[in-house]
KOLGUFI-245307 format. One record per atom (N, C-alpha, C): x, y, z. Coordinates in steps of 0.2 Angstrom, whole numbers, padded with zeros to 4 digits, always signed. Layout:
KOLGUFI-245307
XYZ...
END
This chain:
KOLGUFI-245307
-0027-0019-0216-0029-0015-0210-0027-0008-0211-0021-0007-0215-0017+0000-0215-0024+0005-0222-0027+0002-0225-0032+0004-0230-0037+0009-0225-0038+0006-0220-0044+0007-0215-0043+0011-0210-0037+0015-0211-0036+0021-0206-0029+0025-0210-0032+0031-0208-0027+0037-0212-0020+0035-0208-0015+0036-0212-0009+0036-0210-0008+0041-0202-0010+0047-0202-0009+0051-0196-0012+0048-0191-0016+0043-0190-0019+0041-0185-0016+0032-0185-0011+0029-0188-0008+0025-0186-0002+0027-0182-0003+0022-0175+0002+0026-0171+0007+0020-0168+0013+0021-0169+0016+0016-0167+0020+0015-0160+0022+0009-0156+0027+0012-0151+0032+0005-0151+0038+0008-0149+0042+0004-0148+0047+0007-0142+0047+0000-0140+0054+0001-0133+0059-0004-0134+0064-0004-0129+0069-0010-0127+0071-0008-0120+0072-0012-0117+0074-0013-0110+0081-0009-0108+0085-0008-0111+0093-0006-0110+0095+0000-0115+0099+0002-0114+0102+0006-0119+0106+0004-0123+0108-0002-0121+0114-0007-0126+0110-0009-0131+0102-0009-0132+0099-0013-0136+0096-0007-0142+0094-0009-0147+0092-0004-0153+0085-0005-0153+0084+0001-0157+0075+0000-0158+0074+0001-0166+0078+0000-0169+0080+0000-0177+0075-0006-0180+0075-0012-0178+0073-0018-0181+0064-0015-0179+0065-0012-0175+0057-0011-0172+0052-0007-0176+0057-0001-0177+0056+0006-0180+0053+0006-0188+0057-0002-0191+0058+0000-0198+0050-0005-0197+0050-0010-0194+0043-0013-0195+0037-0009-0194+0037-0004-0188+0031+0000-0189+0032+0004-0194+0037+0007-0198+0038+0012-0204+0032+0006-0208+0034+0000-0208+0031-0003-0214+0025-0004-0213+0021-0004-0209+0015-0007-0207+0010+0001-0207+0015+0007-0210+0011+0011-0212+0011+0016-0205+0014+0016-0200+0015+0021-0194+0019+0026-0196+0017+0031-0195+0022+0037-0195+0024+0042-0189+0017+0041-0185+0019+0043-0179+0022+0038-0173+0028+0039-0171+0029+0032-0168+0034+0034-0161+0030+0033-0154+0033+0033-0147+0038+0029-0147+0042+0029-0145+0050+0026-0143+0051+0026-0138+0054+0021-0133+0058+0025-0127+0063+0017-0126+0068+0019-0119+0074+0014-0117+0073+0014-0108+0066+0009-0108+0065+0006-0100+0062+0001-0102+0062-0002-0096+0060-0009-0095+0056-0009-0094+0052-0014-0097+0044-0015-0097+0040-0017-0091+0044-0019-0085+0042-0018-0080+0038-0013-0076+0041-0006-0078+0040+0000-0078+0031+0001-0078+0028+0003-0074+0020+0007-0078+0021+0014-0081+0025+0017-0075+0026+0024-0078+0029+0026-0083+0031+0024-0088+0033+0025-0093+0033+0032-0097+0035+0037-0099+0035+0044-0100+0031+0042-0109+0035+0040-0112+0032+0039-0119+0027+0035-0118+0025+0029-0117+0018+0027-0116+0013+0030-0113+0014+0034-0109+0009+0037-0103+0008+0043-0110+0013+0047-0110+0011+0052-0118+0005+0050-0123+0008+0043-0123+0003+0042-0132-0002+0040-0130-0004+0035-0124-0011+0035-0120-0016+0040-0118-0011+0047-0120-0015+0053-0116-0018+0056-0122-0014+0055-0127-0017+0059-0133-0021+0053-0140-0021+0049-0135-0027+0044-0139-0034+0047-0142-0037+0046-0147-0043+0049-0148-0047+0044-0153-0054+0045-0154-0057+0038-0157-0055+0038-0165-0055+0030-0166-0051+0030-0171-0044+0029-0172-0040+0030-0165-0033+0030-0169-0033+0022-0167-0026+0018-0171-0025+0012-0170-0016+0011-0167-0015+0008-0162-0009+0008-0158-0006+0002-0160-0001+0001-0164+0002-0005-0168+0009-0005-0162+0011-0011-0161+0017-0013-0159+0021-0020-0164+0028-0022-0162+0030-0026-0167+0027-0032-0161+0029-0033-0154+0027-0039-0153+0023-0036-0144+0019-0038-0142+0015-0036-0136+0018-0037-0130+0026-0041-0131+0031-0039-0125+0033-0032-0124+0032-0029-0130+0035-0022-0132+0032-0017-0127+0025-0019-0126+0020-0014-0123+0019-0015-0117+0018-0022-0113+0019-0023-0106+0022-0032-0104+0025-0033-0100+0029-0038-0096+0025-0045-0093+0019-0042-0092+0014-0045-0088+0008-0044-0091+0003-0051-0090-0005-0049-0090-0008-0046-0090-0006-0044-0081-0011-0036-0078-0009-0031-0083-0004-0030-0083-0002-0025-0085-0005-0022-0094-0003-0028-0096-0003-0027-0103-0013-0028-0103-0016-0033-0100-0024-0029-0099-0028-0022-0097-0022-0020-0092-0022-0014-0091-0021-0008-0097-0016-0008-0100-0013-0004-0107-0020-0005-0113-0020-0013-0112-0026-0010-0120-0032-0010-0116-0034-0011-0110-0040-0007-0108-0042+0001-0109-0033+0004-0108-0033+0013-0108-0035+0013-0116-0033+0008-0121-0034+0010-0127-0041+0010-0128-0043+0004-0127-0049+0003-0130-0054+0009-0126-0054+0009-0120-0058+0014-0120-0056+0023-0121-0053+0022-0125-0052+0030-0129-0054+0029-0136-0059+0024-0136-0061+0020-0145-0056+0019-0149-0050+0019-0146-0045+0016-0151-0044+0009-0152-0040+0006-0156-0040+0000-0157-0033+0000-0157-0030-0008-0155-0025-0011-0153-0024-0018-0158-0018-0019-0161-0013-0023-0163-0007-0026-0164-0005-0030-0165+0002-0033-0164+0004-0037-0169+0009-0033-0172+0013-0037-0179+0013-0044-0178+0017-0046-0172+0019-0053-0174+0014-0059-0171+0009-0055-0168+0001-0060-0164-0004-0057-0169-0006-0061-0174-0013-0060-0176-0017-0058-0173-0017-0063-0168-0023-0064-0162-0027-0058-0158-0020-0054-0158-0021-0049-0154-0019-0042-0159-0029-0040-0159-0031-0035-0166-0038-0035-0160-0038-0030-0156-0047-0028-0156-0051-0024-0162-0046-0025-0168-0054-0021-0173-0055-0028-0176-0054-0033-0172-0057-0041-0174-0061-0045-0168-0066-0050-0171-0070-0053-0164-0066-0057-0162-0058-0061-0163-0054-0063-0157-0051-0060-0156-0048-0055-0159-0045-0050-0154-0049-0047-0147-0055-0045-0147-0061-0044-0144-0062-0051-0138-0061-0058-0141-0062-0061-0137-0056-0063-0132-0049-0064-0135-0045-0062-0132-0044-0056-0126-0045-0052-0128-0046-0046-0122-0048-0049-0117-0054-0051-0119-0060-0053-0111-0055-0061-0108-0052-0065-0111-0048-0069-0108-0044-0065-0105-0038-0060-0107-0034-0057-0105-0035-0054-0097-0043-0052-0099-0047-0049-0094-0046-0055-0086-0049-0058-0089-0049-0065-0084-0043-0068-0082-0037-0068-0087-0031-0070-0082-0029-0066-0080-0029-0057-0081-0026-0052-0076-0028-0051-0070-0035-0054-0068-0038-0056-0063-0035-0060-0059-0035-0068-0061-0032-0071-0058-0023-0071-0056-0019-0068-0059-0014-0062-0059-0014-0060-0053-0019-0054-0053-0019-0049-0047-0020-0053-0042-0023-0060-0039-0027-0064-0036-0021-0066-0033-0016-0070-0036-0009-0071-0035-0003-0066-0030-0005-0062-0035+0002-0056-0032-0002-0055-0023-0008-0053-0025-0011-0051-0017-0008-0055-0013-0010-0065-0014-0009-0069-0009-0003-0069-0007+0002-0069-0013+0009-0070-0011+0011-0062-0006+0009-0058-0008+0011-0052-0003+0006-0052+0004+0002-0057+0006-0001-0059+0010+0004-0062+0016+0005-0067+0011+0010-0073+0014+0016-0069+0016+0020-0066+0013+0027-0061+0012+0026-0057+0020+0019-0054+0020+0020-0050+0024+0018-0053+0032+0015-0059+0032+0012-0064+0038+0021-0067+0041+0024-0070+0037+0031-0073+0039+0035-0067+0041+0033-0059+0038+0039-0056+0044+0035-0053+0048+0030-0055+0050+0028-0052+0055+0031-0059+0061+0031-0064+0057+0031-0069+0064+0039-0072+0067+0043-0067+0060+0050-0066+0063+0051-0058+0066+0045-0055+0069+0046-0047+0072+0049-0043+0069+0048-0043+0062+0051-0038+0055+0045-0033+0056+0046-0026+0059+0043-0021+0057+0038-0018+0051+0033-0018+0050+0029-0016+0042+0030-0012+0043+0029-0009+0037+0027+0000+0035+0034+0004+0038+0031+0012+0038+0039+0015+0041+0041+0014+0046+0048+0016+0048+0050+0015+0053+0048+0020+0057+0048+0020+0066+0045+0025+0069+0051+0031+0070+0046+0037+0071+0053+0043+0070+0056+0043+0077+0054+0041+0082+0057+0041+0088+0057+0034+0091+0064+0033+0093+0066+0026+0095+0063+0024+0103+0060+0018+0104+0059+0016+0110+0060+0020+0117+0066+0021+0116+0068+0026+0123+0065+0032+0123+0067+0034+0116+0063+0042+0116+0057+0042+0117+0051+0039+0118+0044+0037+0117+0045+0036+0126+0048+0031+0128+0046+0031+0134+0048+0037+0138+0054+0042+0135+0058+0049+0139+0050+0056+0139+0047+0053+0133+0043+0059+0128+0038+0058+0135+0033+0051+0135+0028+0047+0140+0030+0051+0147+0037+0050+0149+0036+0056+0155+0038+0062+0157+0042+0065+0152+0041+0071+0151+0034+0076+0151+0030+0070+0149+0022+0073+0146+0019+0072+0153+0019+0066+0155+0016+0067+0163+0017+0071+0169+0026+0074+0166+0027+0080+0172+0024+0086+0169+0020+0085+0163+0018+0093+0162+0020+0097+0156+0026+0092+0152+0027+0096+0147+0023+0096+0138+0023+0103+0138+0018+0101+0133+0021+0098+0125+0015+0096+0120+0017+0093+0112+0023+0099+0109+0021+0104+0111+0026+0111+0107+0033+0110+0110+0034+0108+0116+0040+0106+0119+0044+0103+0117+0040+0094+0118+0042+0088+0116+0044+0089+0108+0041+0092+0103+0043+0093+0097+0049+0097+0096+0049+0102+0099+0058+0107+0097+0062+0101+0103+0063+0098+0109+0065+0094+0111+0067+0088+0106+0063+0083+0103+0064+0079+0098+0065+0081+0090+0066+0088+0090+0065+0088+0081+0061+0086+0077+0055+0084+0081+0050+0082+0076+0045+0085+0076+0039+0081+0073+0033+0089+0071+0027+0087+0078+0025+0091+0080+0017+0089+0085+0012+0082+0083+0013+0084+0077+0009+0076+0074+0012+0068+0077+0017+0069+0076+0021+0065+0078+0023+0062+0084+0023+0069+0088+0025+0068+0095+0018+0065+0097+0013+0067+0096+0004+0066+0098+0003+0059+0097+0003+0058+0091+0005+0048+0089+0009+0046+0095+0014+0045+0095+0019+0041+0098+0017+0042+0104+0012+0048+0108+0010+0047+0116+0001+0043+0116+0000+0043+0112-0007+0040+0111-0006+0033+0109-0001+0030+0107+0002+0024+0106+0001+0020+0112+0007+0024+0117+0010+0022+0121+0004+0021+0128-0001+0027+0127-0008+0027+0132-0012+0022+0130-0014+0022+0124-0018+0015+0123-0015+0008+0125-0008+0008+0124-0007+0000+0127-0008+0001+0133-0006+0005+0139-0006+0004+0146-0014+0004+0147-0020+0008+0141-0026+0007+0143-0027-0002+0143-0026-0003+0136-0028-0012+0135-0026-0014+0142-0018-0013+0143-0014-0017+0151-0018-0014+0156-0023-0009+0157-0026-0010+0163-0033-0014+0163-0036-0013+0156-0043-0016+0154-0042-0025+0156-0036-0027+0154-0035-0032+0155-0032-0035+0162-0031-0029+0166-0032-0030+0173-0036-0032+0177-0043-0030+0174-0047-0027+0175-0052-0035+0176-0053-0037+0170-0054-0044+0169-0050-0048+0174-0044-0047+0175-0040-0055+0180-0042-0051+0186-0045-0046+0186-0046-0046+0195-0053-0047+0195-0058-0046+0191-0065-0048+0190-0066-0059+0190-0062-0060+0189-0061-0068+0185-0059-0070+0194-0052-0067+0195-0051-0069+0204-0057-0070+0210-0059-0062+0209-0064-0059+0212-0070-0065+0212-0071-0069+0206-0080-0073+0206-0079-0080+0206-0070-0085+0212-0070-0088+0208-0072-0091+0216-0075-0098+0218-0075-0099+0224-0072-0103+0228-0064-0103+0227-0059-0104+0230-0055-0100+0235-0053-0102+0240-0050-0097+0245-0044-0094+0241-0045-0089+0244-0039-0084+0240-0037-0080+0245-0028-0076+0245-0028-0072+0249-0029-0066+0246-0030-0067+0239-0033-0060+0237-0041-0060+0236-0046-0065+0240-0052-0066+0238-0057-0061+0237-0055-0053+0241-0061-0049+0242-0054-0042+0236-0058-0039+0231-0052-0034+0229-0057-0030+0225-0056-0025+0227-0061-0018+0224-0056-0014+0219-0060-0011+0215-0057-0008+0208-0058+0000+0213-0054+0004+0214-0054+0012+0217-0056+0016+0211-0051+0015+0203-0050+0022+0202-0047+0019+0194-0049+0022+0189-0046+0022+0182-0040+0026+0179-0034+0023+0176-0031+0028+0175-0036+0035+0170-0032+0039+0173-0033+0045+0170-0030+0047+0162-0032+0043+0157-0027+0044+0151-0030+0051+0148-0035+0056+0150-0038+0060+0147-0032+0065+0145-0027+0066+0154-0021+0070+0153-0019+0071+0148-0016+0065+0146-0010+0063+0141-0012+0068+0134-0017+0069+0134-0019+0075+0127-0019+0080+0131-0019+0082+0135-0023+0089+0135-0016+0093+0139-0011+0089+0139-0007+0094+0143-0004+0094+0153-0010+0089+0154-0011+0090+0160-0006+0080+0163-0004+0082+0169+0000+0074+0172-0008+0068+0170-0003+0062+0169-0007+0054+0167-0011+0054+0172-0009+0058+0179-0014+0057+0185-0016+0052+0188-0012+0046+0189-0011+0040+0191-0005+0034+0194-0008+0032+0200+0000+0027+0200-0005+0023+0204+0000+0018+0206-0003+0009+0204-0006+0007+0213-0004+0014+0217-0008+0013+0225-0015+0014+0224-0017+0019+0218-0026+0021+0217-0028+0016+0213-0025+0009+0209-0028+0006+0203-0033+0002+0208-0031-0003+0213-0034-0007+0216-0033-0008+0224-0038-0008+0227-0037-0009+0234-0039-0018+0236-0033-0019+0236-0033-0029+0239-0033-0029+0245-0040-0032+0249-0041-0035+0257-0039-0041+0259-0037-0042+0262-0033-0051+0265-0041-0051+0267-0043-0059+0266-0050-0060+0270-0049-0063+0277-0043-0063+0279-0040-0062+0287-0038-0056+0289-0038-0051+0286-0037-0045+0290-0047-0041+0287-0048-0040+0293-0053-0036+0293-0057-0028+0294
END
């Protein structure tokens, strides 16, 4: 294989996981397989970011060929390492590994291996999504919070909600909470959509009352007036309270 490409374009890399670990045993095997240019580094292959791989993968050009001593060396996983010689091979380089035959794209099983590797990095990825499906379904069903945490706590949200309905503007409520306008506008739009849902859904149990044809003492009940959430952006009171939502008749009093 080393006949078939100039020496300057044999490119080696080696890693190890620790610093307790040497790369001597690694280094001398790619000296011998004819690399002279050879990426090093001391992280765990878990890593994508890797500063020396990300380097050699950036300065790949057609014709160079990327030797390692064994394909643990280069990624941890499947995905990953399908990931890494996909970058090669489409930079037209070509990929091998000392202690795997098998895995040489300037050969038609190394070529065929790929496309396997291709199909298990798949079913790979297929796995981690479900299991992070599943991970993120059970804490939602023991009330574990996803994503960030909110910048302002429960009470503040509810102090901020009437603050805003006496009049006070986003510029206020931000130098008041130390947060940004962004943030205070979120957390009041949050808090209006739910009471919107809670009223829409009012709305429905007085509609469901209203058309049922059992005596009722609430049988006759007229919808007046919609809250006002246009307020709540623009500056101005929520302009609403719970005497204007609904007007209830006794069908004994008339």
């Amino acid at each position: 294989m080393t006949g078939n490409h100039p020496q300057e374009r044999l490119i080696g890399y080696a890693r190890v996981s620790t610093y307790g670990q040497t790369l001597d045993s690694q280094l001398e095997q790619l000296r011998q397989a004819g690399c002279r240019n050879i990426y090093r580094e001391k992280v765990t292959g878990a890593r994508p970011d890797r500063r020396e791989l990300n380097r050699m993968l950036g300065k790949l050009s057609s014709g160079d060929l990327v030797t390692v001593t064994r394909i643990d060396r280069l990624a941890r996983s499947t995905f990953d390492l399908f990931g890494i010689v996909k970058r090669i091979v489409d930079a037209k380089a070509q990929f091998r590994s000392l202690a795997e035959p098998w895995a040489d794209t300037g050969t038609s099983t190394g070529r065929l291996m790929l496309a396997v590797l291709g199909g298990l990095a798949d079913v790979e990825r297929d796995l981690i999504r479900t299991r992070t499906a599943e991970g993120r379904n059970r804490a939602k069903l023991k009330g574990k919070h996803m994503g960030r945490p909110p910048s302002l706590t429960p009470e503040q949200q509810e102090e901020a909600i009437r603050r805003r309905a006496r009049g006070a503007t986003l510029h206020e409520l931000a130098d008041s909470y130390d947060r940004s306008i962004s943030t205070m506008r979120r957390a009041h739009r949050s808090k209006t959509s739910a009471v919107a849902r809670l009223f829409d859904h009012l709305v429905g149990a007085v509609k469901s009352v209203g058309g049922t044809s059992r005596p009722s003492a609430f049988a006759t009940i007229r919808l007046t007036t919609r809250p006002n959430l246009a307020g709540c952006s623009t500056g101005r009171s929520a302009g609403f309270a719970p005497s204007k939502i609904l007007s209830i008749k006794s069908p004994g009093r008339r």
